[in-house]
PDBQT receptor file of N, H, CA, C and O in Angstrom, charges set to zero:
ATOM      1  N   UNK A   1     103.648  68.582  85.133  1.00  0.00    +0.000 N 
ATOM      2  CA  UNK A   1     104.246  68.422  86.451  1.00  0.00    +0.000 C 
ATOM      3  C   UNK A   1     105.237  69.560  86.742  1.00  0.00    +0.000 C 
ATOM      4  O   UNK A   1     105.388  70.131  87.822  1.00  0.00    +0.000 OA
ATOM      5  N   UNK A   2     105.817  69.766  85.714  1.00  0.00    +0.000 N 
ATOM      6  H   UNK A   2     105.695  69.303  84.836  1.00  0.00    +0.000 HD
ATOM      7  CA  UNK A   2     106.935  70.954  86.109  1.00  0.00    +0.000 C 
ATOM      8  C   UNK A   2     106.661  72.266  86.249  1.00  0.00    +0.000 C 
ATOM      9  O   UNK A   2     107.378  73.125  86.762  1.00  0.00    +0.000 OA
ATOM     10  N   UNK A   3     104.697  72.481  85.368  1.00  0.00    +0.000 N 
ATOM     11  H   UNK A   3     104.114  71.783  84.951  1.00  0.00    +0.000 HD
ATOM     12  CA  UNK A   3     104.127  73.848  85.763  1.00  0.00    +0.000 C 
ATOM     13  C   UNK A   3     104.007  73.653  87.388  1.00  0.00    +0.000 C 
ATOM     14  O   UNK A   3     104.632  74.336  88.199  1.00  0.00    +0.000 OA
ATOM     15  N   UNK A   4     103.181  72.701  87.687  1.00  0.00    +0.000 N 
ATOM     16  H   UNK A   4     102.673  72.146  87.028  1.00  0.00    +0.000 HD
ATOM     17  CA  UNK A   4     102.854  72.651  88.875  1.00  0.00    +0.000 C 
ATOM     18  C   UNK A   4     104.069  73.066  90.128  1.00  0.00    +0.000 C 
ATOM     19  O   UNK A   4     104.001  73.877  91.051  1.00  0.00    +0.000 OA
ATOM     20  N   UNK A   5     105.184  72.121  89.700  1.00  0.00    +0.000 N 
ATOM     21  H   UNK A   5     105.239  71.461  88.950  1.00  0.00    +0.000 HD
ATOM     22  CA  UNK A   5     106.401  72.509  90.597  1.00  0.00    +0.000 C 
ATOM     23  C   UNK A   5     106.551  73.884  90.956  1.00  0.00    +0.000 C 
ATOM     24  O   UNK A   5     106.552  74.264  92.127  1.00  0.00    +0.000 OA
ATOM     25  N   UNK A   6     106.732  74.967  89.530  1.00  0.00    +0.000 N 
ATOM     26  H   UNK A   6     106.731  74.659  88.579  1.00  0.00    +0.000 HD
ATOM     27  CA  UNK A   6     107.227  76.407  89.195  1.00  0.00    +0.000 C 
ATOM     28  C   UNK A   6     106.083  76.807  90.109  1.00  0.00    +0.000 C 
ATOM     29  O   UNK A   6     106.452  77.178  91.223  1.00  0.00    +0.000 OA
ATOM     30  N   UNK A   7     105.377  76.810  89.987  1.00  0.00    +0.000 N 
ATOM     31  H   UNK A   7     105.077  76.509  89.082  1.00  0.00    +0.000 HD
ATOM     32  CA  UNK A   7     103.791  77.530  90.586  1.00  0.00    +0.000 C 
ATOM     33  C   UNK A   7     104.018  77.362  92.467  1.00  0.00    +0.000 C 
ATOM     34  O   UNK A   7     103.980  78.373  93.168  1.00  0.00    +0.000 OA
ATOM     35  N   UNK A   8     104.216  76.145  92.999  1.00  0.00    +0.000 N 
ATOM     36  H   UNK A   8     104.247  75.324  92.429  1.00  0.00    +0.000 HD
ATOM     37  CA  UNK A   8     104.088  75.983  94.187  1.00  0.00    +0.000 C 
ATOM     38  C   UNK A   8     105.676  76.627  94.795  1.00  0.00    +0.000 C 
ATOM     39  O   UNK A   8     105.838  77.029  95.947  1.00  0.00    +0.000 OA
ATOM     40  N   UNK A   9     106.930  76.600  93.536  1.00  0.00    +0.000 N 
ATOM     41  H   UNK A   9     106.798  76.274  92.600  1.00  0.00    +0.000 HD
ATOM     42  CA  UNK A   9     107.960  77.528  94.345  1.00  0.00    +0.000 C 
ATOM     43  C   UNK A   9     107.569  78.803  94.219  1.00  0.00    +0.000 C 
ATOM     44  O   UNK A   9     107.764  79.482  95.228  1.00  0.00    +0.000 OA
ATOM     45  N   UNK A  10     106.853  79.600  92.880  1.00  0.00    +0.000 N 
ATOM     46  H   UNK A  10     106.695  79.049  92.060  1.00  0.00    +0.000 HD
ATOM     47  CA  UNK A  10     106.591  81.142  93.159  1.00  0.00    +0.000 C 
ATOM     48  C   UNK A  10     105.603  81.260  94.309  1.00  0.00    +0.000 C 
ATOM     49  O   UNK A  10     105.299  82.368  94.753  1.00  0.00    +0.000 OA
ATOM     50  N   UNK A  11     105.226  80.417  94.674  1.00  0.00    +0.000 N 
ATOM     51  H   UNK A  11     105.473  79.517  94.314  1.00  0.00    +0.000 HD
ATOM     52  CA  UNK A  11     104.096  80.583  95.642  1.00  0.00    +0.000 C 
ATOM     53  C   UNK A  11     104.542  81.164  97.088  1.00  0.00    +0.000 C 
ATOM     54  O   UNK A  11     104.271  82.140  97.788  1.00  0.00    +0.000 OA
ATOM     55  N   UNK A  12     105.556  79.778  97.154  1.00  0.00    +0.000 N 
ATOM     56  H   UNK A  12     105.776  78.986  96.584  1.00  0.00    +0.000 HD
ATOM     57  CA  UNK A  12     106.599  79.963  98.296  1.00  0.00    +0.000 C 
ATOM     58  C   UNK A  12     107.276  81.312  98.697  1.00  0.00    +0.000 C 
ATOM     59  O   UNK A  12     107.302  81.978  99.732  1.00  0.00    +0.000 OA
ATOM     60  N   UNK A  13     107.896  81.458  97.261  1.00  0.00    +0.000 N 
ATOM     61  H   UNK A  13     107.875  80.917  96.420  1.00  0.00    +0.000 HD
ATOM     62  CA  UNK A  13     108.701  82.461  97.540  1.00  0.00    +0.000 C 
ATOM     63  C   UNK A  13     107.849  83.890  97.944  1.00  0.00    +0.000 C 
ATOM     64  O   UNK A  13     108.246  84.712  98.770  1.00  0.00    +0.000 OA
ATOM     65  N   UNK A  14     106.737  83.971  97.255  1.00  0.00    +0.000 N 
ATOM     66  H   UNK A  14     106.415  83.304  96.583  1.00  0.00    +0.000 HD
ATOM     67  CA  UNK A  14     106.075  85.431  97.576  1.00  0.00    +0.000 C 
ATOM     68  C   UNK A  14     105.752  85.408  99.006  1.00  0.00    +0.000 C 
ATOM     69  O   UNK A  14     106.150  86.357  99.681  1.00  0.00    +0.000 OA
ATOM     70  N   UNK A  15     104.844  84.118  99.776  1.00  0.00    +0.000 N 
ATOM     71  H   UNK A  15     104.520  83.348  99.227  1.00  0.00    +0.000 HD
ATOM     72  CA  UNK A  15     105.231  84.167 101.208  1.00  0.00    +0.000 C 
ATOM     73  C   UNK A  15     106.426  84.348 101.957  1.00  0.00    +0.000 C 
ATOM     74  O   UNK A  15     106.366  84.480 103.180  1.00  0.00    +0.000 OA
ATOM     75  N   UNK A  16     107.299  84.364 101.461  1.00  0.00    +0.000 N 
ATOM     76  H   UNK A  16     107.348  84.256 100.468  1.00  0.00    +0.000 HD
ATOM     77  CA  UNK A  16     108.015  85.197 102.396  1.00  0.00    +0.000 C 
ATOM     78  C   UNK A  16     108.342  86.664 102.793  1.00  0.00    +0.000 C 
ATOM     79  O   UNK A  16     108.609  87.121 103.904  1.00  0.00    +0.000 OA
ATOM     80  N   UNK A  17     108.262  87.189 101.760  1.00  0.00    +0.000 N 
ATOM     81  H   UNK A  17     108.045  86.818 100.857  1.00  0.00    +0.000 HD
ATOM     82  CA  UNK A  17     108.605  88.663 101.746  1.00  0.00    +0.000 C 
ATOM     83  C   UNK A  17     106.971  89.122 102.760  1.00  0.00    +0.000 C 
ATOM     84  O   UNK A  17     105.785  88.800 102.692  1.00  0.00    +0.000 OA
ATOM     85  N   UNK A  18     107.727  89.934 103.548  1.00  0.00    +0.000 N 
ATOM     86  H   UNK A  18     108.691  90.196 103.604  1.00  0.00    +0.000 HD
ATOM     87  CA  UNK A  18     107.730  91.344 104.473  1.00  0.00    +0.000 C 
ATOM     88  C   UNK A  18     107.509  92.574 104.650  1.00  0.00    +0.000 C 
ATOM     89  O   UNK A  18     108.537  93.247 104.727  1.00  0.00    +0.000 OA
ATOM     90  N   UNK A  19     106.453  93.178 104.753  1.00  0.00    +0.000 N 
ATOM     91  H   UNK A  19     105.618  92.631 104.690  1.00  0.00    +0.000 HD
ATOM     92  CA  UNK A  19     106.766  94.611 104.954  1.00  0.00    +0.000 C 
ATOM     93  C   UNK A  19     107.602  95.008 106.611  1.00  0.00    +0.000 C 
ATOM     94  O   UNK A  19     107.441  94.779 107.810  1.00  0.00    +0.000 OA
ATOM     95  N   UNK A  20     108.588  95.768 105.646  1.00  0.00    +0.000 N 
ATOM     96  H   UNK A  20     108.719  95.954 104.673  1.00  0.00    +0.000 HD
ATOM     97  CA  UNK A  20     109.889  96.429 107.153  1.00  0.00    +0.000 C 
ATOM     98  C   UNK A  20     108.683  97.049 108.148  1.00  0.00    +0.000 C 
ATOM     99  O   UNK A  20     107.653  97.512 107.657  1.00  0.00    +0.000 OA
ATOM    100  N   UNK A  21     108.899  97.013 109.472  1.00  0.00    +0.000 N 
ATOM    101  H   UNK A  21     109.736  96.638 109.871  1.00  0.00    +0.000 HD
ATOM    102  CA  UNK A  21     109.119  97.487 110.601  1.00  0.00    +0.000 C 
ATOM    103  C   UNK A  21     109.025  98.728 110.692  1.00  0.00    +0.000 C 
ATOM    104  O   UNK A  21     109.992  99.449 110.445  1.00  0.00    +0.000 OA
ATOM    105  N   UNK A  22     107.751  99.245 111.094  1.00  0.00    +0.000 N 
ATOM    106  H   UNK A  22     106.966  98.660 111.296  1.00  0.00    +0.000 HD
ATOM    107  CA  UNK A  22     107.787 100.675 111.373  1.00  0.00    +0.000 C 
ATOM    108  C   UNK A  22     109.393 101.488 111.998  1.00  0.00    +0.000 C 
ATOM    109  O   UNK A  22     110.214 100.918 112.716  1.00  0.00    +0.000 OA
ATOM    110  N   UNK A  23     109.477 102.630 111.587  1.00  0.00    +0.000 N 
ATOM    111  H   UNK A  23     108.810 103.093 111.003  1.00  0.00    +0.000 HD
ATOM    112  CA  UNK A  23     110.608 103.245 112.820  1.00  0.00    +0.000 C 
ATOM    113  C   UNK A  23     110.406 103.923 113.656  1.00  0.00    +0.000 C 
ATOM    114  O   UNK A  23     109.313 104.491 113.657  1.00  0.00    +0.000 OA
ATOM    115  N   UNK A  24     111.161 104.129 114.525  1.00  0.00    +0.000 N 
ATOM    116  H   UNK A  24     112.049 103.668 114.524  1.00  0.00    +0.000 HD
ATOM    117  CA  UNK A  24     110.412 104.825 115.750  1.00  0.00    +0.000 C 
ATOM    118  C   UNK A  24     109.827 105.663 115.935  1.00  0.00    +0.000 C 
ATOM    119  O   UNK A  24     109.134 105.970 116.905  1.00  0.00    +0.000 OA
ATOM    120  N   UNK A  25     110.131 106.373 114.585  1.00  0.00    +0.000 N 
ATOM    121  H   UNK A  25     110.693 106.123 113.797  1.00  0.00    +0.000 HD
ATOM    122  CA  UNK A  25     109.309 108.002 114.425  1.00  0.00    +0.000 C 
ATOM    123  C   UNK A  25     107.647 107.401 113.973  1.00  0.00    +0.000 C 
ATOM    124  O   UNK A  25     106.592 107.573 114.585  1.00  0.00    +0.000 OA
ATOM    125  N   UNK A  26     107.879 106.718 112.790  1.00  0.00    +0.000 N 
ATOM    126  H   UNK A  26     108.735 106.578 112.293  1.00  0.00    +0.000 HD
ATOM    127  CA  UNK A  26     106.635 106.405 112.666  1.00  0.00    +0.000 C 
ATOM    128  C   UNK A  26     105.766 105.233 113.419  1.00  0.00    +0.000 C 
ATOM    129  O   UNK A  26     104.709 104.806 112.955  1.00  0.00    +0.000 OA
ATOM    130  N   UNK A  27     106.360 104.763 114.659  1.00  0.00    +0.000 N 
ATOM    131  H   UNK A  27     107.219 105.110 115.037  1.00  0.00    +0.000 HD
ATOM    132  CA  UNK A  27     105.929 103.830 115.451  1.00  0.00    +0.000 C 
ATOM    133  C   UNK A  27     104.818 104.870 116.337  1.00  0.00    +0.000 C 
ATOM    134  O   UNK A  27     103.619 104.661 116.517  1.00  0.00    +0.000 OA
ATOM    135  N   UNK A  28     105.665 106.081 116.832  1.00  0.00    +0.000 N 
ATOM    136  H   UNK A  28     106.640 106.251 116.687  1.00  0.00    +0.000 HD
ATOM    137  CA  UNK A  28     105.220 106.937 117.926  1.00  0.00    +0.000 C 
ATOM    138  C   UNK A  28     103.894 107.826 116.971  1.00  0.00    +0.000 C 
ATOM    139  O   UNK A  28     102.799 107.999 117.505  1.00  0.00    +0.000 OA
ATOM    140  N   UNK A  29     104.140 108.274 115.706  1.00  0.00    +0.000 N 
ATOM    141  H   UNK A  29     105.030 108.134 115.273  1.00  0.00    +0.000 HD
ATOM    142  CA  UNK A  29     103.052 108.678 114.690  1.00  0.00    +0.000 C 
ATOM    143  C   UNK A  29     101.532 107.434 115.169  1.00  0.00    +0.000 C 
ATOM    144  O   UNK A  29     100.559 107.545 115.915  1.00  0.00    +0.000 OA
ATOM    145  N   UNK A  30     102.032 106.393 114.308  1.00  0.00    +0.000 N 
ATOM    146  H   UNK A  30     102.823 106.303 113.702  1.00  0.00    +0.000 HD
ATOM    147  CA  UNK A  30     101.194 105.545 114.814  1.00  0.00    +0.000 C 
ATOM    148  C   UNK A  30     100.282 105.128 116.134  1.00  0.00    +0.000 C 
ATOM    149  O   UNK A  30      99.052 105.110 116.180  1.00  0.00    +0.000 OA
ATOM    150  N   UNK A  31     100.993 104.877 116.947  1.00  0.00    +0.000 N 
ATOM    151  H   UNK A  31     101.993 104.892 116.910  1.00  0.00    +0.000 HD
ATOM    152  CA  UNK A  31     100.441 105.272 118.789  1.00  0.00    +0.000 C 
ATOM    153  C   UNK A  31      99.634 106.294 118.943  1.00  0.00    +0.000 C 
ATOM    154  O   UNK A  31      98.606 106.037 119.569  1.00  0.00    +0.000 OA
ATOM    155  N   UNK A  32      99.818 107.767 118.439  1.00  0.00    +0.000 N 
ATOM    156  H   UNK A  32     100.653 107.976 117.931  1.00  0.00    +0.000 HD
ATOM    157  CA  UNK A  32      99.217 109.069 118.745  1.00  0.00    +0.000 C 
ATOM    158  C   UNK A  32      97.867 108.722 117.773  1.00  0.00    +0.000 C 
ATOM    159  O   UNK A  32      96.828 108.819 118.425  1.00  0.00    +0.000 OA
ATOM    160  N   UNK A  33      97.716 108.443 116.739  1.00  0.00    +0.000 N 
ATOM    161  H   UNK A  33      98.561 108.364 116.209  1.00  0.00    +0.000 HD
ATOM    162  CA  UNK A  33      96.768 107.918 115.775  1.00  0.00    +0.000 C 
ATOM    163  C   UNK A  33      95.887 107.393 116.443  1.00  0.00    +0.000 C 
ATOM    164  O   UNK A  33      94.771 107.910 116.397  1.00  0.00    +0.000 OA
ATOM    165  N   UNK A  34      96.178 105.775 117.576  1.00  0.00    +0.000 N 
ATOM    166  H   UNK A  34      97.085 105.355 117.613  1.00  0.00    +0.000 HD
ATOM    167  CA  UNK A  34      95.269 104.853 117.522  1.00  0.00    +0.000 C 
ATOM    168  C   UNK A  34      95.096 105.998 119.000  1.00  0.00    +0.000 C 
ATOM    169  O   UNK A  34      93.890 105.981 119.242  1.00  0.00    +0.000 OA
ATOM    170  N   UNK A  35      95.730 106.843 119.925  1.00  0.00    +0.000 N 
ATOM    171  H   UNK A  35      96.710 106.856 119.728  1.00  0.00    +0.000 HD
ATOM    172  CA  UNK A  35      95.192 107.039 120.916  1.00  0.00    +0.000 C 
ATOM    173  C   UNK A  35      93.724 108.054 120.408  1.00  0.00    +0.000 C 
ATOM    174  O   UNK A  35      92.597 108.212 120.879  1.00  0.00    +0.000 OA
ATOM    175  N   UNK A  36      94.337 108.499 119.415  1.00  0.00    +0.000 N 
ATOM    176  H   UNK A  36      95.252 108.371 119.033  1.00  0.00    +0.000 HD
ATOM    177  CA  UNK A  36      92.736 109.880 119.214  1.00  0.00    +0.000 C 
ATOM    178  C   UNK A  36      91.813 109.047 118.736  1.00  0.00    +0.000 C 
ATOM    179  O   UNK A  36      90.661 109.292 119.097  1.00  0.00    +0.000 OA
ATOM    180  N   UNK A  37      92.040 107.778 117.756  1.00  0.00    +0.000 N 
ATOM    181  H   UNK A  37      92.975 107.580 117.463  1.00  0.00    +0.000 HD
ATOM    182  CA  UNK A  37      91.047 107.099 117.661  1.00  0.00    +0.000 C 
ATOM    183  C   UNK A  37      89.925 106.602 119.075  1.00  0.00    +0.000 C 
ATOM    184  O   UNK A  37      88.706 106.767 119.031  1.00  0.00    +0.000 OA
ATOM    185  N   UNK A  38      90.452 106.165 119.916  1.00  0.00    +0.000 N 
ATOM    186  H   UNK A  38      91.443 106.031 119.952  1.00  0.00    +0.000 HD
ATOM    187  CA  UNK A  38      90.289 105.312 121.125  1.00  0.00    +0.000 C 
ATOM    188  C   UNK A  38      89.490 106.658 122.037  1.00  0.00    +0.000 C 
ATOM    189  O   UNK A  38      88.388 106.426 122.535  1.00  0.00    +0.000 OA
ATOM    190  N   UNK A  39      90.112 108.005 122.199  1.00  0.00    +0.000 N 
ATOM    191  H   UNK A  39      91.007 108.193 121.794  1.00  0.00    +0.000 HD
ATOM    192  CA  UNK A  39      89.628 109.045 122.574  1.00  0.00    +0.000 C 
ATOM    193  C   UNK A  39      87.913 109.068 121.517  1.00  0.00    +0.000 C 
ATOM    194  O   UNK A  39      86.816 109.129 122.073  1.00  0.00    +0.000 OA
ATOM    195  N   UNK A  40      88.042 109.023 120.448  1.00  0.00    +0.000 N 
ATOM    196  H   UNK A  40      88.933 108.973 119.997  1.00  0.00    +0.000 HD
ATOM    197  CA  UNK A  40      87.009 109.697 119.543  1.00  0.00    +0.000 C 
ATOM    198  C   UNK A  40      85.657 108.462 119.738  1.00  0.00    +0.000 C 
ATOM    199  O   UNK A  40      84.493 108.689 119.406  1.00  0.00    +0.000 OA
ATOM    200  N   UNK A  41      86.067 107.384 120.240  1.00  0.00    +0.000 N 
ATOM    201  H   UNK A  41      87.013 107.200 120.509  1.00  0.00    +0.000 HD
ATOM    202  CA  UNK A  41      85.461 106.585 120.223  1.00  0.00    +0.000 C 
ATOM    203  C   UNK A  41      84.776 106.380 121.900  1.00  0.00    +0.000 C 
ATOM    204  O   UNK A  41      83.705 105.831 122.156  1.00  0.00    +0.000 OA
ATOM    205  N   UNK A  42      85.468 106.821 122.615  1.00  0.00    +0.000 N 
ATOM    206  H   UNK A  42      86.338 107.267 122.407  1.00  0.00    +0.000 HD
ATOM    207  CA  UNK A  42      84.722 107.450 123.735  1.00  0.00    +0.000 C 
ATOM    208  C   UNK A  42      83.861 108.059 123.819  1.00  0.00    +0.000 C 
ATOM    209  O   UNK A  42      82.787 107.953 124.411  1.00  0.00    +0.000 OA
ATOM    210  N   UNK A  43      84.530 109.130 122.885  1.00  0.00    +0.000 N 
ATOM    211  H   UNK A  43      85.402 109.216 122.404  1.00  0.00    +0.000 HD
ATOM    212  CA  UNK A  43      83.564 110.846 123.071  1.00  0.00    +0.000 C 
ATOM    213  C   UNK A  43      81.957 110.020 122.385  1.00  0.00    +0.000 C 
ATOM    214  O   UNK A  43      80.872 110.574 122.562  1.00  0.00    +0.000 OA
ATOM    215  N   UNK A  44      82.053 108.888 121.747  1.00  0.00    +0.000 N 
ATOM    216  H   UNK A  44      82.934 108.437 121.603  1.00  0.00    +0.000 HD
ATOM    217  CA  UNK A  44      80.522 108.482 120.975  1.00  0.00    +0.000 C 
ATOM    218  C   UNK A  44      79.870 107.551 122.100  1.00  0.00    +0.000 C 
ATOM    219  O   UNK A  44      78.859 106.964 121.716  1.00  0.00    +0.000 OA
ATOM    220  N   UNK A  45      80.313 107.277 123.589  1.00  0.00    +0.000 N 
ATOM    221  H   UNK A  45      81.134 107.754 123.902  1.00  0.00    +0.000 HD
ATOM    222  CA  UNK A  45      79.873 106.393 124.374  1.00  0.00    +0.000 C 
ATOM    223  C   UNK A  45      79.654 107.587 125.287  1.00  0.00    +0.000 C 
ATOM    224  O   UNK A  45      79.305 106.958 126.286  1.00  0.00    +0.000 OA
ATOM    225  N   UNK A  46      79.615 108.704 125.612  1.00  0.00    +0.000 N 
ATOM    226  H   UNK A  46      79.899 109.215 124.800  1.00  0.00    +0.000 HD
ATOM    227  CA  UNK A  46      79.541 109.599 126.252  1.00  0.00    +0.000 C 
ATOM    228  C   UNK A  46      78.336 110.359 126.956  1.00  0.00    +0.000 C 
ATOM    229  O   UNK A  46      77.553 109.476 127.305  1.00  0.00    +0.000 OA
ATOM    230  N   UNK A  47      78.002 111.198 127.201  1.00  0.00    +0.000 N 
ATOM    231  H   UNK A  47      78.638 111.915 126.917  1.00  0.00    +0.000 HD
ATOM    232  CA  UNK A  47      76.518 111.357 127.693  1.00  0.00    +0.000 C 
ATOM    233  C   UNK A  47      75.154 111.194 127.454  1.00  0.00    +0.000 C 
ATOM    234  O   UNK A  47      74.191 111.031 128.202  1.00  0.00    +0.000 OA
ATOM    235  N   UNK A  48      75.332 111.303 125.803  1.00  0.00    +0.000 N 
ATOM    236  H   UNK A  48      76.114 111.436 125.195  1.00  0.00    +0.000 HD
ATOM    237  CA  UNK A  48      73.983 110.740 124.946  1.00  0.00    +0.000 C 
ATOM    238  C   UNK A  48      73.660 109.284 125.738  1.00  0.00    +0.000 C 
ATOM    239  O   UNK A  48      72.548 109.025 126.198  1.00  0.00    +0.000 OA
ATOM    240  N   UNK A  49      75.242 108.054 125.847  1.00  0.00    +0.000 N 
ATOM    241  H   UNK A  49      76.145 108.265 125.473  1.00  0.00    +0.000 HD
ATOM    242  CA  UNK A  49      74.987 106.611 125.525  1.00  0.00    +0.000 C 
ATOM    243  C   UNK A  49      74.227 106.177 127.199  1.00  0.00    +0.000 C 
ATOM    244  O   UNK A  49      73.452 105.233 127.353  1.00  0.00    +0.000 OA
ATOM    245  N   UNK A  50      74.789 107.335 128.560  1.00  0.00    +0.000 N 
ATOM    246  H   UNK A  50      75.419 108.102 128.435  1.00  0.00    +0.000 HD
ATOM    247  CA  UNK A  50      74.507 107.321 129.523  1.00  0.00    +0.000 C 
ATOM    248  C   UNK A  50      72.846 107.471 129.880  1.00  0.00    +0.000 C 
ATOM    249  O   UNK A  50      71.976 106.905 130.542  1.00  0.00    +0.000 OA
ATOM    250  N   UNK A  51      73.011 108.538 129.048  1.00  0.00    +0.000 N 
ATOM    251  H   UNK A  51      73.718 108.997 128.511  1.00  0.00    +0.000 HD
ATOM    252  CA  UNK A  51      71.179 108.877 129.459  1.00  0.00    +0.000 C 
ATOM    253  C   UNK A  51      69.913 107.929 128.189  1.00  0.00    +0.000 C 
ATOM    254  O   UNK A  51      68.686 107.923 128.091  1.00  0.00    +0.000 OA
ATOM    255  N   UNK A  52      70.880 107.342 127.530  1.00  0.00    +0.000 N 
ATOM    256  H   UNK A  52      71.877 107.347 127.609  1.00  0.00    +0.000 HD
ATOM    257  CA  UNK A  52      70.246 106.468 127.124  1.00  0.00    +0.000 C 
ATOM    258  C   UNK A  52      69.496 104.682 127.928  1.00  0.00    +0.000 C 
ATOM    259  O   UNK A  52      68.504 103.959 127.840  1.00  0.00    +0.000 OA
ATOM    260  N   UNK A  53      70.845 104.775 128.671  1.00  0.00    +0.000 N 
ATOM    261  H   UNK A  53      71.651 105.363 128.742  1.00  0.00    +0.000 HD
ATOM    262  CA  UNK A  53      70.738 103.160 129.570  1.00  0.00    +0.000 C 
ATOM    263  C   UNK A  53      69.440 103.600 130.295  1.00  0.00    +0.000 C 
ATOM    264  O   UNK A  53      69.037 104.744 130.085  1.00  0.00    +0.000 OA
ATOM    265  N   UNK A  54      68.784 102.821 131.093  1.00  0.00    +0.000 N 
ATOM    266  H   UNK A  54      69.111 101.891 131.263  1.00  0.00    +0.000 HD
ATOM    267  CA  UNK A  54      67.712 102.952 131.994  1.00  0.00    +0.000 C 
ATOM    268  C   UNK A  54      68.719 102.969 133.579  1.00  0.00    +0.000 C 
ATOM    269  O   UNK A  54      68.155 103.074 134.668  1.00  0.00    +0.000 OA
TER     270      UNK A  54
């Protein structure tokens, strides 16, 4: 019974911990990232995907 106890508080406790909060530098890093993604992922819907439709 008392493994069981120990087990369900380490359990607990590891749910809590967090990874910190980007900072603003690397918030704005991040943003520029997902925009070229989002760009690059265009450029693959692009004239090929057009003259493909009927």
């Amino acid at each position: 019974m008392k493994k069981e106890i120990s087990l369900a508080l380490l359990l607990l406790s590891a749910c809590k911990e967090r990874p910190e909060a980007p900072t603003a530098a690397q918030n704005d890093r991040l943003n520029e990232a997902e925009a070229m993604l989002d760009e690059e992922a265009g450029n693959e819907k692009g004239p090929a995907a057009e003259a493909a439709d009927p």
